[in-house]
DOFITOR-992861 format. One record per residue (C-alpha): residue number from 0; residue in one letter; x, y, z. Coordinates in steps of 0.2 Angstrom, whole numbers, plus 2048, in hexadecimal, padded with zeros to 3 digits. Layout:
N
   seq   type     u     v     w
   NUM      A     X     Y     Z
...
This chain:
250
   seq   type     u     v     w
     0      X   24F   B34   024
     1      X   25C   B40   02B
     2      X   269   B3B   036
     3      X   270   B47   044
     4      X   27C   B41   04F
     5      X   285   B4A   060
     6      X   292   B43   06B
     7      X   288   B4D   078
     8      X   27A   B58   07A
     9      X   26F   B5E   08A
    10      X   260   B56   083
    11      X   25C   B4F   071
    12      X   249   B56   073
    13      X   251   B67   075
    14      X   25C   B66   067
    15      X   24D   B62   05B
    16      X   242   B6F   062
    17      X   251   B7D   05F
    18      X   255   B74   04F
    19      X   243   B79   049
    20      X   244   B8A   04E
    21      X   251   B8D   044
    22      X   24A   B83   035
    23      X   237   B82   038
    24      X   238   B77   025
    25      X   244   B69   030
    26      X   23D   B5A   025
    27      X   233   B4C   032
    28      X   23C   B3C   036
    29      X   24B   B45   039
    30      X   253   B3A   048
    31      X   260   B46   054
    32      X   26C   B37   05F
    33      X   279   B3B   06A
    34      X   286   B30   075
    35      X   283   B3C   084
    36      X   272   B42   08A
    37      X   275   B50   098
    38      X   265   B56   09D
    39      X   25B   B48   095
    40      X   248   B4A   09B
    41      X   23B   B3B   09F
    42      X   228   B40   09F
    43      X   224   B4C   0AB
    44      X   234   B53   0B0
    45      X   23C   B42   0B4
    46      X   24E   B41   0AD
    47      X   255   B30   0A2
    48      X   265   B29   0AB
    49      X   270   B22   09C
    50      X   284   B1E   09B
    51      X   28C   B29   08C
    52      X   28D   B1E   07B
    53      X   285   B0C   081
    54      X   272   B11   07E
    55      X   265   B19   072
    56      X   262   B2A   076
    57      X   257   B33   067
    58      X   249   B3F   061
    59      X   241   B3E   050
    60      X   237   B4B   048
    61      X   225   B47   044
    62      X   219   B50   03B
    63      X   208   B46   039
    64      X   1F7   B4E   033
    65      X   1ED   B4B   03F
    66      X   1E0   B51   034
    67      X   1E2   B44   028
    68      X   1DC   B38   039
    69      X   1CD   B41   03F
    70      X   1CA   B30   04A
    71      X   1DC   B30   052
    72      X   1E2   B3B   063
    73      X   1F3   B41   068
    74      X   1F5   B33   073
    75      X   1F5   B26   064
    76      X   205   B2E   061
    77      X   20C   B28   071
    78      X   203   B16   06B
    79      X   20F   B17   05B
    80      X   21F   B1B   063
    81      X   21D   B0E   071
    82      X   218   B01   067
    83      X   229   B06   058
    84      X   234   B03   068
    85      X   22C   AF2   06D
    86      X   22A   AED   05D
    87      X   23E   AF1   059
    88      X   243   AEA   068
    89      X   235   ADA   069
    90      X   23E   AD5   058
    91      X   251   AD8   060
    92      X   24A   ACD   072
    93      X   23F   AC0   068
    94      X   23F   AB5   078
    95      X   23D   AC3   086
    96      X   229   ACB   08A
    97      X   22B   ADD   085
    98      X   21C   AE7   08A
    99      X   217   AF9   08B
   100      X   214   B02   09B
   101      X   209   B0F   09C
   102      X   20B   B1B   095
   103      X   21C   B19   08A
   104      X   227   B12   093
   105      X   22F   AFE   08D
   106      X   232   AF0   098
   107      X   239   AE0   094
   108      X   236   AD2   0A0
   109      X   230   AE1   0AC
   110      X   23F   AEA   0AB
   111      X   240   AFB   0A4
   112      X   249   AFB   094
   113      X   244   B0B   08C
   114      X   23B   B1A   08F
   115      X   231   B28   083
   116      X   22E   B3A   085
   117      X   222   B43   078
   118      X   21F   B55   075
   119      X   215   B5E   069
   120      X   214   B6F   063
   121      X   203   B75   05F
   122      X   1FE   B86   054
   123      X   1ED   B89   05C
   124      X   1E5   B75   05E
   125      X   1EC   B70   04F
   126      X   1FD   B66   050
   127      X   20C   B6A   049
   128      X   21A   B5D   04C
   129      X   21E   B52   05A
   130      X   230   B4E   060
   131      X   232   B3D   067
   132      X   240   B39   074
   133      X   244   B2A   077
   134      X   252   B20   080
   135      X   256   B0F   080
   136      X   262   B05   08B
   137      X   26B   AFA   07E
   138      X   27D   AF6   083
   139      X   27D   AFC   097
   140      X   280   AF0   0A2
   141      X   280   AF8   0B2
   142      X   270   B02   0BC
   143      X   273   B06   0CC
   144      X   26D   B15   0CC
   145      X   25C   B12   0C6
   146      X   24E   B14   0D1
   147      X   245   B07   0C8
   148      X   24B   AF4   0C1
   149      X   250   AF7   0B1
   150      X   25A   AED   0A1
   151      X   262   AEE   090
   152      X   263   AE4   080
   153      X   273   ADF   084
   154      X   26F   AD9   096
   155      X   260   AD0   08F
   156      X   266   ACB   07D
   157      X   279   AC8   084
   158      X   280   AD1   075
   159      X   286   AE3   071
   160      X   278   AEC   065
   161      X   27C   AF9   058
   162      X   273   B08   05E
   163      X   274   B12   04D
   164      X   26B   B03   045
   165      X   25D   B01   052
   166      X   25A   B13   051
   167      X   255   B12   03E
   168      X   24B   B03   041
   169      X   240   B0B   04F
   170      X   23F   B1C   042
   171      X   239   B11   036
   172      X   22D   B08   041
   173      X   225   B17   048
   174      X   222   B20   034
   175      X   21C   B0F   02D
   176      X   20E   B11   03C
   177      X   20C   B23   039
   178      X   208   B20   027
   179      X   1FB   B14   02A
   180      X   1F3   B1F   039
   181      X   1E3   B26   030
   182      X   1DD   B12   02F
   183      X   1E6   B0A   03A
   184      X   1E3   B16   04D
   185      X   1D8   B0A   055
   186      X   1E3   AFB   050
   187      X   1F2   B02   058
   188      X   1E8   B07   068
   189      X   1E3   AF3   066
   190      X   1F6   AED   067
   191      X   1FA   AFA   074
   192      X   1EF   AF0   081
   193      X   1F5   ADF   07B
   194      X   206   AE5   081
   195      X   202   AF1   08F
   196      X   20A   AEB   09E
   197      X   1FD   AE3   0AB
   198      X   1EF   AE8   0A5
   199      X   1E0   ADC   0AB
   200      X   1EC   AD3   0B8
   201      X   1DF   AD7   0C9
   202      X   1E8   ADC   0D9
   203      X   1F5   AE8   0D3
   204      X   1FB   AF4   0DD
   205      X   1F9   B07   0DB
   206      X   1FB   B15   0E3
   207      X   1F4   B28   0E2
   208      X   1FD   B39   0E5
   209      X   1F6   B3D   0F5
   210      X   1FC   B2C   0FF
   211      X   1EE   B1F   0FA
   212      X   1F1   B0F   0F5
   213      X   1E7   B02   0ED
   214      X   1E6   AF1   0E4
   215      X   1DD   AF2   0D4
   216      X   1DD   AEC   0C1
   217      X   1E4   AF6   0B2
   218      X   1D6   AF6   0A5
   219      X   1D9   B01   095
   220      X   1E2   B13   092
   221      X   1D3   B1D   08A
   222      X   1D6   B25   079
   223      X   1DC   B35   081
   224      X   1EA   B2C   08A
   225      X   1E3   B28   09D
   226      X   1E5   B1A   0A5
   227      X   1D4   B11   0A9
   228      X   1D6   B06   0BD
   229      X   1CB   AFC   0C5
   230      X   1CB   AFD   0D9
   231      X   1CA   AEB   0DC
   232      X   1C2   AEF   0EE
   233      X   1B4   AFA   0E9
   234      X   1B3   AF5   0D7
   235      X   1B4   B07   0D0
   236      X   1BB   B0E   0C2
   237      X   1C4   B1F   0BF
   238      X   1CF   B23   0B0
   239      X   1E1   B2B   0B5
   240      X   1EA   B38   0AA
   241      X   1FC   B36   0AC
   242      X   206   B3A   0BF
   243      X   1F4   B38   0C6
   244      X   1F9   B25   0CA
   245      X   207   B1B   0CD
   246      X   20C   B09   0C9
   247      X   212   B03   0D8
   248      X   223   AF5   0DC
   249      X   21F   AE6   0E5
């Protein structure tokens, strides 16, 4: 597993992506961390606050063969890097409730405590390599500027956290799950709902691009990653792919 730190960087995702540019043989599970994140990207454009050197701001390498899976989707690979983070994280806050909000973000106690931003690079339909960004809040402390509640292991666990070494346990969390993937893609799609933040709690408040607002009940995300509500007025179904709908703050 190869190590690559930076005291700053525009984006750990970027880095990786030029890094393989230049070396198209860069080995998988190489993890690239920096103490300073300047143009650090959320999905869909949305940027990652973070204070230089008190979180986890990485991106490792992967190279699954999805051929080796014929019954697993791109989206399992979201599934695997949420559930590495909540796994780590679960065993650092073993009395806090650490779910998974669709579709990769953490919370912890309903506070957002980490977020994930995959990209793949595809030759034709067949898969390449993914890089996997991920941030954590570990030792922060302060987040006024956040425009949704949010955490840190040290605000929940009340104790400073070594990044490096929760960086390696997340790597090692997320290939262990990658290595099992040919059997196991079903199973993992089973503990992403166990954890997945309200699903089957009626009433929830949504809201679509356009202005509409309902109450409803989060079902199931679908194979392909969409997310699966009821509208608890009409009792009808429709599946959502990501920035279609909006979890709304009450």
């Amino acid at each position: 597993m190869n190590l690559i730190h930076l005291p700053s960087t525009r984006s750990t995702n970027t880095y990786l992506k030029e890094l393989l540019e230049k070396d198209p043989s860069t080995e998988a599970y190489t993890i690239v961390s920096t103490d300073e994140q300047t143009g650090g990207r959320g999905q869909k454009g949305n940027t990652w606050e973070s204070k230089p050197g008190q979180n986890l701001t990485i991106s490792i390498l992967l190279r699954p063969d999805m051929n080796a899976a014929p019954k697993a989707r791109n989206f399992d690979l979201n599934i695997i890097a949420s559930l590495a983070v909540r796994d780590v994280l679960a065993e650092h806050l073993t009395r806090s409730k650490v779910e998974v909000k669709w579709p990769n973000d953490i919370l912890v106690n309903h506070k957002k405590v980490a977020g994930i931003l995959i990209e793949n690079e595809f030759e034709g339909s067949e898969l390449t390599y993914s890089i996997v960004g991920i941030g954590v809040n570990i030792n922060q402390e302060d987040f006024e500027d956040y425009p949704l509640p949010a955490t840190s292991l040290k605000l929940e666990g009340g104790t400073d956290r070594d990044i490096v070494s929760i960086s390696k346990e997340i790597a090692h969390a997320m290939r262990a799950m990658i290595t099992k993937l040919p059997a196991s893609a079903e199973g993992y799609r089973d503990r992403y709902h166990r954890y997945l933040y309200r699903a089957n709690e009626p009433d929830q408040p949504f809201s679509l691009p356009g202005g509409t607002h309902f109450r409803g009940t989060l079902l199931y995300v679908e194979p392909d990653g969409k997310l699966v509500v009821r509208d608890d007025l009409t009792n009808q179904k429709k599946s959502y792919a990501f920035k279609e709908i909006k979890f709304e703050q009450e």
